[in-house]
C-alpha positions, 0 to 999 in steps of 0.5 A: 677878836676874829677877823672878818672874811675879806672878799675874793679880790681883797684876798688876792690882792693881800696873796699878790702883795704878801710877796712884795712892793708892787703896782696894780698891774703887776698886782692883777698879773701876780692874781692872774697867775696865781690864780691860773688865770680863773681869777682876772680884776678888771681895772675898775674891781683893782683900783677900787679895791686898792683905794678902799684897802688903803682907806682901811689900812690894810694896805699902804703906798709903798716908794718905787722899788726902782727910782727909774720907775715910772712916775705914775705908777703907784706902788702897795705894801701890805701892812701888819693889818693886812697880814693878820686878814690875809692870815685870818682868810687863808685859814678860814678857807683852809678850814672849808677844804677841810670839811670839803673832805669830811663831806667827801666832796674833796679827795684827802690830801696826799 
């Protein structure tokens, strides 16, 4: 059964925890810095996106990595569910460069 598409912060937010643990503003700056900084999640995009993935299990809160944590910081694991969207999204987007070099838009890989 394909998985559907995700949007653009869902994916990112799936790329940030599939590193690891963390928390929303360890997330946006992993995504920031993934990105090269053309990707930025406001609070808003982040926590909501954060609330609705949980909701559909595709990620799970997770305990501080470090007890000394502060307590207010809510910690994400990605779940298996997550991995196969993630997964699913990398190679659909990976298939889209492929034709971008079919058509000449993009120059062949080294």
């Amino acid at each position: 059964m394909p998985i559907d598409p995700v949007r653009p912060a869902v994916f990112h937010i799936l790329l940030a925890l599939s590193r690891g643990s963390s928390h929303g503003l360890g997330i946006a700056k992993a995504v920031d810095e993934a990105s090269g900084g053309t990707v930025t999640l406001g609070p808003g995009t982040l926590y909501r996106s954060l609330k609705e993935m949980t909701a559909e299990g595709l990620i799970e809160q997770a305990e501080a990595p470090d007890p000394g944590a502060d307590p207010r910081r809510r910690f994400y694991d990605i779940t298996a569910r997550g991995r196969k969207a993630v997964h699913a999204e990398a190679a659909r987007l990976a298939r889209l460069v492929e034709v971008a070099r079919a058509n000449q838009v993009l120059p062949e890989a080294p």
